[in-house]
C-alpha positions as CSV (number, residue, x, y, z in Angstrom):
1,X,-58.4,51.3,-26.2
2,X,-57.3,51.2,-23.0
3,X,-53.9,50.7,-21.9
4,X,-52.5,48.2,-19.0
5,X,-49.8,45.6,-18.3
6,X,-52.1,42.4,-18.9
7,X,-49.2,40.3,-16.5
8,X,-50.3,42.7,-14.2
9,X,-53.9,41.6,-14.4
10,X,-52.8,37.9,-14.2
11,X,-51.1,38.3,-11.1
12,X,-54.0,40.4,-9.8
13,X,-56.6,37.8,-10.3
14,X,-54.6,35.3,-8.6
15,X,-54.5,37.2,-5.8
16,X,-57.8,39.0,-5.2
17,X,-60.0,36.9,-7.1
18,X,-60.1,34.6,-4.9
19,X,-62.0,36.3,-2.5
20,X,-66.0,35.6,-2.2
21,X,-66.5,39.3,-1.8
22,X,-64.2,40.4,-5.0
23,X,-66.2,40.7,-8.4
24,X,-64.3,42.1,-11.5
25,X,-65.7,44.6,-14.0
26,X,-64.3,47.2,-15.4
27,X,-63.2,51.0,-15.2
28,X,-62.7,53.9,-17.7
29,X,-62.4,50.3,-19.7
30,X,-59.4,49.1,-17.9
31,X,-59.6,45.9,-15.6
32,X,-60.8,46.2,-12.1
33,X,-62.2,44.8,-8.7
34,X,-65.2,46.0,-6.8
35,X,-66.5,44.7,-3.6
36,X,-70.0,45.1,-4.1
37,X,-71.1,48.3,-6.1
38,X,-68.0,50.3,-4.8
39,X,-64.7,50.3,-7.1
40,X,-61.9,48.9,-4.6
41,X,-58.6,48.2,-7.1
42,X,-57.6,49.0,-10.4
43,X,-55.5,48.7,-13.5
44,X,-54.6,51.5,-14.7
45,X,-51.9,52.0,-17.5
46,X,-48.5,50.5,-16.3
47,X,-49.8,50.2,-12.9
48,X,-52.6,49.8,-10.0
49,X,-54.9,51.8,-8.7
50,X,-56.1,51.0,-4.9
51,X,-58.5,52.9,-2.9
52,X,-57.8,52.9,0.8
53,X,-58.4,54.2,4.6
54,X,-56.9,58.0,3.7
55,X,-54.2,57.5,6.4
56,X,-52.6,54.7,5.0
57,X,-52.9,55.9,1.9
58,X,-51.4,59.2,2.9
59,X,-48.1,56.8,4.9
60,X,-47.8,55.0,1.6
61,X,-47.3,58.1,-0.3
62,X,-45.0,59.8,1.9
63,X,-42.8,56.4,2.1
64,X,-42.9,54.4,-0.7
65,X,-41.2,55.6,-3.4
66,X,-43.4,53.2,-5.8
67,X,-46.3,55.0,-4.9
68,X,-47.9,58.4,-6.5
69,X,-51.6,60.0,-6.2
70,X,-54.0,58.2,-8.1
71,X,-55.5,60.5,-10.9
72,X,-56.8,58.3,-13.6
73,X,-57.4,60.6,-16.8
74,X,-55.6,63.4,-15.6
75,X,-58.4,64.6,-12.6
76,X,-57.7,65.8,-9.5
77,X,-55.9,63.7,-6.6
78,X,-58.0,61.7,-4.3
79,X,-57.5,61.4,-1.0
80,X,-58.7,58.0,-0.3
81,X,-56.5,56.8,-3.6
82,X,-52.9,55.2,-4.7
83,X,-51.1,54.3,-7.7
84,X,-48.8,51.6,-7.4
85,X,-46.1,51.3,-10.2
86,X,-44.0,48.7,-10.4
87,X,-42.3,46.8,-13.4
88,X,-42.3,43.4,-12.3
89,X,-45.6,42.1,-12.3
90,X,-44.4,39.7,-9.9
91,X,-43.4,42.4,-7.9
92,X,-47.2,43.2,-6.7
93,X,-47.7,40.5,-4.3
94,X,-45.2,42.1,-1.9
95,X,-48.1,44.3,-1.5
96,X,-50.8,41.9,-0.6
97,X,-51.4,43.1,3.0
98,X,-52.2,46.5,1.4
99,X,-54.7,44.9,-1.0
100,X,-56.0,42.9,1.9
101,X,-56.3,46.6,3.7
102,X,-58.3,48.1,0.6
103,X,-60.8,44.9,0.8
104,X,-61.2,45.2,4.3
105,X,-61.5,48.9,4.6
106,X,-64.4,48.9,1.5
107,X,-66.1,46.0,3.2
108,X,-66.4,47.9,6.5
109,X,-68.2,50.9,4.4
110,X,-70.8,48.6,2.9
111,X,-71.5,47.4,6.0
112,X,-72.6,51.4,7.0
């Protein structure tokens, strides 16, 4: 059974579900959000997976010390991928403008 912080998930869906272009499904059987057929966010055990444009991602890792590599199921890092741990559920919507960058940036590749 897989494992996540549902008051994670409740904040989540608060503030992504909101979106027309958001749907939520599932992952590896863990809560998540696509935009369209392409997985955008995740939960993920205590915290939140969030693909994004690689250089962002890349400034996130290198400066915020509540983000690591993504690597659901112990595979390989990707490089278009974060992790975001953080205890407070709370705590996730002083990331909103990096959820709002993960939308956008999977939007713009549908539109290719």
């Amino acid at each position: 059974m897989a494992n996540f912080n549902p008051e994670h998930k409740t904040v989540l869906d608060n503030m992504i579900l909101g979106y027309p272009q958001i749907r939520p499904g599932k992952m590896f059987g863990f809560p998540a959000y696509y935009v369209g057929k392409k997985l955008c966010i995740c939960l993920y055990e205590q915290g939140v997976g969030i693909k994004l444009p690689e250089q962002i991602a890349a400034k996130l890792l290198e400066t915020d010390q509540n983000v690591i590599p993504f690597q659901p199921m112990g595979k390989s890092k990707m490089r278009e991928w974060i992790q975001i741990n953080l205890q407070r559920s709370e705590d996730y919507r002083k990331y909103q403008d990096v959820f709002d960058e993960a939308i956008r940036h999977l939007m713009a590749q549908q539109e290719k």
